[in-house]
C-alpha positions in Angstrom: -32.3 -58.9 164.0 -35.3 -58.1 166.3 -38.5 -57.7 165.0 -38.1 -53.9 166.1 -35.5 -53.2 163.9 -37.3 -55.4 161.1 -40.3 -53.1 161.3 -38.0 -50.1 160.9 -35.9 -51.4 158.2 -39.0 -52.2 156.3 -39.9 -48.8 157.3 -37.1 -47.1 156.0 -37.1 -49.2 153.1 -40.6 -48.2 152.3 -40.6 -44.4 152.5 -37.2 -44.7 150.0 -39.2 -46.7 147.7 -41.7 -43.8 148.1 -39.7 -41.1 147.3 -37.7 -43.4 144.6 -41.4 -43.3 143.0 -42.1 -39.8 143.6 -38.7 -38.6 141.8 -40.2 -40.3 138.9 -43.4 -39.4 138.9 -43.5 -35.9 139.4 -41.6 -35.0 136.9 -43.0 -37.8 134.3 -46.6 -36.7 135.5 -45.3 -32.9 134.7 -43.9 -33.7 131.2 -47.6 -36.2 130.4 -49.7 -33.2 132.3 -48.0 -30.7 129.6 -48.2 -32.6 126.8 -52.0 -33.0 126.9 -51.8 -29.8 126.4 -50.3 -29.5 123.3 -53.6 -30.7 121.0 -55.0 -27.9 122.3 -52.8 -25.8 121.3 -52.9 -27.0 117.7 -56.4 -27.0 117.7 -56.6 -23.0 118.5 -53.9 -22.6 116.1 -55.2 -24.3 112.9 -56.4 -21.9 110.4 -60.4 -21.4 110.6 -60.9 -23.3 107.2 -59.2 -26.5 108.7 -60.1 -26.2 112.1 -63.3 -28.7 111.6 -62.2 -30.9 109.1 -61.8 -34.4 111.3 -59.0 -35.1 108.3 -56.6 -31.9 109.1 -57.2 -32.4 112.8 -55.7 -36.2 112.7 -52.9 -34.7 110.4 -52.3 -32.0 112.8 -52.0 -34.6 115.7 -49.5 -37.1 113.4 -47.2 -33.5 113.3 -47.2 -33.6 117.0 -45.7 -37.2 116.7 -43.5 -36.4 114.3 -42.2 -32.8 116.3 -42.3 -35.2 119.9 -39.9 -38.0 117.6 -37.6 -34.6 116.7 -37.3 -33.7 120.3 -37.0 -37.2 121.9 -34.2 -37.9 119.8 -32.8 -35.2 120.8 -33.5 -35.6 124.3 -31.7 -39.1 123.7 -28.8 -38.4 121.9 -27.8 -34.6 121.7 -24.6 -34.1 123.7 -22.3 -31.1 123.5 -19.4 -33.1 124.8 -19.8 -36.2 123.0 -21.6 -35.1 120.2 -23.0 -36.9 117.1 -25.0 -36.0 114.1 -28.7 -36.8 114.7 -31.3 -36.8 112.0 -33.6 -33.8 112.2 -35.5 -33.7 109.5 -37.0 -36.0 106.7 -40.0 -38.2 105.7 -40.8 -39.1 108.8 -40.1 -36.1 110.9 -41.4 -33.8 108.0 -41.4 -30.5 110.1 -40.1 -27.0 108.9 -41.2 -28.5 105.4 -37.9 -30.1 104.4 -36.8 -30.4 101.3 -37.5 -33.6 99.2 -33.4 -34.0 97.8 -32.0 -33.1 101.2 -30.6 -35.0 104.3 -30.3 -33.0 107.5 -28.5 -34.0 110.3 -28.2 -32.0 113.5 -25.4 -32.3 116.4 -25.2 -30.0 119.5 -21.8 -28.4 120.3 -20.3 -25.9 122.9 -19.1 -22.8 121.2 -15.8 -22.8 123.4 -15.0 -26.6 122.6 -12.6 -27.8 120.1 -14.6 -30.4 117.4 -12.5 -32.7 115.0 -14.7 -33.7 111.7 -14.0 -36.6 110.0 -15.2 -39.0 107.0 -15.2 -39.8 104.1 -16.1 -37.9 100.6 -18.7 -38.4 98.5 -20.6 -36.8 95.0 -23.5 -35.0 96.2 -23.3 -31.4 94.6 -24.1 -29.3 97.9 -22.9 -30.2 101.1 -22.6 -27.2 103.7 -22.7 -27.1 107.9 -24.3 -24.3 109.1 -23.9 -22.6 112.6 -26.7 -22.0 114.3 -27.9 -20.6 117.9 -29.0 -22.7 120.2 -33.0 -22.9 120.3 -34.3 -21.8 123.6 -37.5 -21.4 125.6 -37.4 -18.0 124.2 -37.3 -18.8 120.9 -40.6 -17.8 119.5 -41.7 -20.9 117.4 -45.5 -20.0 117.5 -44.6 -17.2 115.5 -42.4 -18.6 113.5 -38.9 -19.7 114.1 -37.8 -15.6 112.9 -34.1 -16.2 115.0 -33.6 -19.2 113.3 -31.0 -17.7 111.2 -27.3 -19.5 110.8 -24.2 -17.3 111.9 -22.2 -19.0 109.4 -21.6 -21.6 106.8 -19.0 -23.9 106.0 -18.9 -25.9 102.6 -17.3 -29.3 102.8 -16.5 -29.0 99.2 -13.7 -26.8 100.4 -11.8 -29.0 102.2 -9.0 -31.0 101.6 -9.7 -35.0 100.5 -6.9 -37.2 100.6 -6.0 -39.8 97.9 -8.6 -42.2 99.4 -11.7 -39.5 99.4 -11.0 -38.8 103.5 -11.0 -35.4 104.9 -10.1 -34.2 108.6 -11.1 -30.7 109.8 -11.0 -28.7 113.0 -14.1 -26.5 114.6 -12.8 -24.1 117.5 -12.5 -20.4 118.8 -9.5 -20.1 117.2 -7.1 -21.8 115.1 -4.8 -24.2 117.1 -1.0 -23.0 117.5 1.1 -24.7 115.3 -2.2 -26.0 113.8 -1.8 -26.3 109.4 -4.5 -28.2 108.6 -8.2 -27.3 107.8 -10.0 -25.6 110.2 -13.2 -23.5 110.5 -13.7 -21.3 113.2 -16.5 -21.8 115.6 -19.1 -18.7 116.1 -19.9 -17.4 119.5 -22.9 -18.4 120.4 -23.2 -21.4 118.1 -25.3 -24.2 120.2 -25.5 -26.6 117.0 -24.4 -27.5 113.4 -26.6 -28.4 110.4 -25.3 -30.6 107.9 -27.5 -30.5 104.8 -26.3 -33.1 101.8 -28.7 -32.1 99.2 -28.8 -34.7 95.6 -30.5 -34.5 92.7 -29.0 -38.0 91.1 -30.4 -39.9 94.1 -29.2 -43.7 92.1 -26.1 -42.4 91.7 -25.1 -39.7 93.4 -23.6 -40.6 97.2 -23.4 -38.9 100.7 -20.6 -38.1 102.3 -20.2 -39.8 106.2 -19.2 -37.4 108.9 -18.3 -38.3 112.8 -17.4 -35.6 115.1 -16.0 -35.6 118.1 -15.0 -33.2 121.2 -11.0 -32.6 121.4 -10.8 -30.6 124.5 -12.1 -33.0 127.1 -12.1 -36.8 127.6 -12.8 -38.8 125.2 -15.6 -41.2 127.9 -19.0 -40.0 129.1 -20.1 -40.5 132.3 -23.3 -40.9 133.6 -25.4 -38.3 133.5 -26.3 -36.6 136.7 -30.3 -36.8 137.7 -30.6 -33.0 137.6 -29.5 -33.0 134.2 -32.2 -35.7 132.9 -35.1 -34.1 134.5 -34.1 -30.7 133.4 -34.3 -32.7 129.8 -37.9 -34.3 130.4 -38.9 -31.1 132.2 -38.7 -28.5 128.9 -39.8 -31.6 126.4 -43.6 -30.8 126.3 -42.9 -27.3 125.4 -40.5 -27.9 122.3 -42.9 -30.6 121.2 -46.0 -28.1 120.8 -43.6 -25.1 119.9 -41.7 -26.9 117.0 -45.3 -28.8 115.5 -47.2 -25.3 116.2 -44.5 -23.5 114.4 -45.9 -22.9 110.8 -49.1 -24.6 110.5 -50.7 -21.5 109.5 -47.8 -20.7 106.8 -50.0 -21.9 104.0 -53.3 -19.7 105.2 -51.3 -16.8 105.5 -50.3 -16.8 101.6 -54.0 -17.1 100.7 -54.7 -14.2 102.4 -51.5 -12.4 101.1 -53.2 -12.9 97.8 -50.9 -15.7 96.5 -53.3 -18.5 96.4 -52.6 -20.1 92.7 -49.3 -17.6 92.7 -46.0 -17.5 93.5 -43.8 -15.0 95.1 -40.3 -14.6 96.4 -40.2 -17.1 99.8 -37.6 -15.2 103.1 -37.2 -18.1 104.9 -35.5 -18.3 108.0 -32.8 -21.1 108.5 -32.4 -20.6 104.4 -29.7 -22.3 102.8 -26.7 -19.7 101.3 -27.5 -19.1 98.1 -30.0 -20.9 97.6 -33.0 -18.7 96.2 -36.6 -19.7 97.6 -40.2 -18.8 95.7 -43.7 -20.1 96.9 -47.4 -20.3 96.9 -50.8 -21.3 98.5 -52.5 -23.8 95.5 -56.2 -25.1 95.5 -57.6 -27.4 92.5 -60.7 -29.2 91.5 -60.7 -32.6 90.3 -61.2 -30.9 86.9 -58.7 -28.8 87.0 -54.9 -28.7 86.7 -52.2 -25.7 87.4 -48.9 -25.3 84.9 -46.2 -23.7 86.7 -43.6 -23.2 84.3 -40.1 -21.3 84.0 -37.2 -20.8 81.8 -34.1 -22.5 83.6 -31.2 -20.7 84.3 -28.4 -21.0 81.6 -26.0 -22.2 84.8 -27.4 -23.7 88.1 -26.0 -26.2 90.6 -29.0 -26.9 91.6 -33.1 -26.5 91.4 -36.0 -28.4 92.4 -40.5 -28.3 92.9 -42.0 -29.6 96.1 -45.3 -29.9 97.3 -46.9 -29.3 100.7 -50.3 -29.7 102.7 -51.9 -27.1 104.2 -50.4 -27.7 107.7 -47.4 -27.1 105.5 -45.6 -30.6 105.5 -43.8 -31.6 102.8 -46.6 -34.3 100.4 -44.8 -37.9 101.0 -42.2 -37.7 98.1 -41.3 -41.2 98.9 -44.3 -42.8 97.9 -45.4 -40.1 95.5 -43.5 -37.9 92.7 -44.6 -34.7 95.3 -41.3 -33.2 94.0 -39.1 -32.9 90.9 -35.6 -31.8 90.9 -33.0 -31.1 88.1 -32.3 -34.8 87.0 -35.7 -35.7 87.3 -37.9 -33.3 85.7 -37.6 -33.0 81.7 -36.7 -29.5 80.4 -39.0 -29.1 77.0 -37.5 -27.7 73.5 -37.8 -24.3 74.7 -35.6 -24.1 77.4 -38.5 -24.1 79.9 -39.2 -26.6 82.5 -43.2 -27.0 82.7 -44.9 -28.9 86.3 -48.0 -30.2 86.3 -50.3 -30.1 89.4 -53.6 -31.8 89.5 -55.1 -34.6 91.3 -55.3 -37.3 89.4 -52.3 -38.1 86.6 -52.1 -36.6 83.6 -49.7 -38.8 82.0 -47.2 -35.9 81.7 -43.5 -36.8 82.7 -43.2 -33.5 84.9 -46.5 -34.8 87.0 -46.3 -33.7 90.6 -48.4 -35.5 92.6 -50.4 -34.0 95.5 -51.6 -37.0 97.2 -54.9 -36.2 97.5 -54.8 -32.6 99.1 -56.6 -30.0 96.7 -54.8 -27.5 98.6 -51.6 -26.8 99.8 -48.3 -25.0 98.7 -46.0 -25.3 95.7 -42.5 -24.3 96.7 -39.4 -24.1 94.1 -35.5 -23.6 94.8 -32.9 -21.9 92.7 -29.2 -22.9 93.8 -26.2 -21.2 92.5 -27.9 -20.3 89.1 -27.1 -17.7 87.2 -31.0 -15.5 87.4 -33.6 -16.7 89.6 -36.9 -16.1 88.1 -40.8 -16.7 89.9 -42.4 -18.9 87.6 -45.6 -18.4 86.0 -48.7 -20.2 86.8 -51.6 -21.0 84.4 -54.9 -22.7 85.8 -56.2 -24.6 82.8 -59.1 -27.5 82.4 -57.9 -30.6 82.5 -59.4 -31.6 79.5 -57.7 -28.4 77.7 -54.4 -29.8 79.3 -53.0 -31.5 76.4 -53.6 -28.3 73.9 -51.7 -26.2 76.5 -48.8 -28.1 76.8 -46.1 -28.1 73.7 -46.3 -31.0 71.4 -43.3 -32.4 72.5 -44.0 -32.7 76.1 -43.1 -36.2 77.2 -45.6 -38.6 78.0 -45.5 -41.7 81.0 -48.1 -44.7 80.5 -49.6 -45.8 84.2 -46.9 -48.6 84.0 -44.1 -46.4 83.2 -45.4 -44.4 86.5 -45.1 -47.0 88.8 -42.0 -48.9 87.6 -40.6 -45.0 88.1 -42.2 -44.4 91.6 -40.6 -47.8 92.7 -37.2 -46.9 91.6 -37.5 -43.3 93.0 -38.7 -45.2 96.1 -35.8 -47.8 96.5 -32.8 -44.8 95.5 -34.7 -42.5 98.4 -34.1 -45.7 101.0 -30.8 -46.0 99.7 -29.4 -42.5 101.3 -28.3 -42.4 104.5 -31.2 -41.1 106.3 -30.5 -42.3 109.6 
């Protein structure tokens, strides 16, 4: 080769290295340009009490995290044609305040595919898929995610389990010619399912395992094409801010509603079916202690208590007894289930823990029961507490606490959460 031609092959070389580096880096310097962005946008957006506080502000950026983990994952793994079940939300991405007892797992889907589910059974008392649009840039998440609203739901519970606790169901348009198994028919416009395995019993209750899988095309996935993973990079940045901005001013807007240290009937979008949702802004002293407290429902398949910041994330519930459900908390004499809120423990059973945040929102579920009532809530001194509560209210010792909070940690790992 003469050096000529060297110096042009070099040449050529170079300038595709170039533009090798610039098909990277524009839209990498795009997605890191947008995201820098996205603190600011919290920071406008944090109520006007919280906005100075250098604690909220650091809390606020550890939601971005936890909304940019949502959305990478599914960046990563979300697939219409070969899709699988994703977490979404949990303890560590705890966005959209998720429930303390559930497991939700996410999987994208075409609504004109075919989808084959199968697995294997398990004992949790509530296991349903919901429909759901897809979320798009439209979606308004700064206002609230109001569209997020399921077109349908489909119970596992109803299908059919086979001698060895395995079930095998079909998700399409329309039911298959010929076709006599179980099958649920896909909405139009569905863009992905949401499993939710909620459990009370969390030693020994277990999950049930689902796989899915795409029926009307090939079975192998190719690579994808580079228009499709820029197009992927290129909307990240936005989902991030819009899905942590979402409802970080939940909380403040029930204190100016007037329900700070009250309770009201919660319309939630993206609610579980029937399941029946009550709420509340709280704020306590280190003196002080609220009693929330409700007769249960003679039948119920479910109920539960969590506990939220004011950025309105669930309180860790791993690490703290931030939540109660209905084989954890003790029901008194009476009939009526008292919680305890306050900072510091009271050596009550029904403690719920705040972590250290004086202020937040209490949140309670009835699910399947037969009346749904708002409970009550009583600020009382903490001193006063013990004259407040009935006689028979069982008590906890600091060591009882902790042996309790290590077994509630160690049956929490034990889920499938991943």
């Amino acid at each position: 080769m003469t050096s000529k031609k060297a110096v042009w092959l070099l040449g050529v070389l170079a300038s595709a290295a170039v533009s090798a580096a610039d098909g990277l880096q524009e839209p990498w310097k795009n997605f890191t340009e947008d995201l820098q962005h996205v603190g600011e946008r919290m920071q406008a957006r944090l109520p006007e009490r919280l906005r100075d506080d250098p604690q909220v502000q650091l809390e606020a950026g550890t939601l971005i995290l936890q909304a940019m983990a949502r959305e990478v994952l599914e960046v990563l793994g979300a697939d219409e044609s070969h899709p699988v079940f994703l977490p979404s939300l949990g303890a560590v991405m705890n966005i959209f305040q998720p429930n303390a007892d559930t497991v939700y797992l996410n999987a994208n889907v075409d609504d004109h595919g075919t989808y084959r589910l199968r697995g294997q059974s398990g004992s949790v008392r509530i296991i349903k898929m919901a429909q759901f649009r897809a979320l798009t840039d439209e979606v308004a998440f700064e206002e609230g995610p109001s569209s997020f609203q399921a077109l349908s739901y489909n119970d596992f519970n109803d299908l059919s389990i086979d001698d060895q606790g395995r079930f095998d169901v079909l998700l399409s348009r329309k039911r298959p010619q010929g076709y006599s198994g179980d099958w649920w028919e896909l909405q139009p416009g569905t863009g992905f399912l949401m499993i939710r395995q909620m459990s009370s019993d969390w030693a020994n209750e277990r999950d049930w395992r689902v796989a899915i899988e795409r029926m009307d095309i090939g079975v192998q996935r190719d690579r994808p094409g580079a228009e499709e993973l820029e197009a992927r990079l290129s909307r990240l940045s936005r989902r991030i801010g819009d899905v942590a901005l979402s409802l970080v001013t939940h909380v403040e807007d029930m204190r100016k509603a007037g329900y700070l240290n009250r309770l009201r009937i919660m319309h939630t979008p993206g609610s579980l079916e029937g399941q029946f949702y009550y709420e509340g802004a709280y704020e306590i002293n280190a003196s002080e202690a609220l009693v929330v407290e409700a007769r249960v429902p003679e039948d119920c398949v479910y109920w539960s208590a969590i506990l939220t910041n004011d950025i309105y994330q669930t309180i860790d519930w791993m690490n703290n007894q931030s939540s109660l459900n209905d084989a954890q908390a003790h029901v008194d004499t009476d009939g009526v289930v008292r919680f305890v809120l306050s900072l510091d423990d009271p050596g009550v059973h029904n403690w719920l823990d705040p972590a250290g945040h004086a202020s937040g929102a209490f949140q309670g579920r009835w699910t399947g029961c037969s009346s749904t009532l708002i409970p009550g809530v009583t600020k009382v001194a903490l001193a006063d507490l013990d004259d407040f509560l009935p006689a028979d209210t069982v008590r906890v010792t600091p060591a009882e606490r902790e042996t309790a909070i290590r077994e509630r940690r160690m049956h929490f790992q034990m889920r499938p959460l991943w």
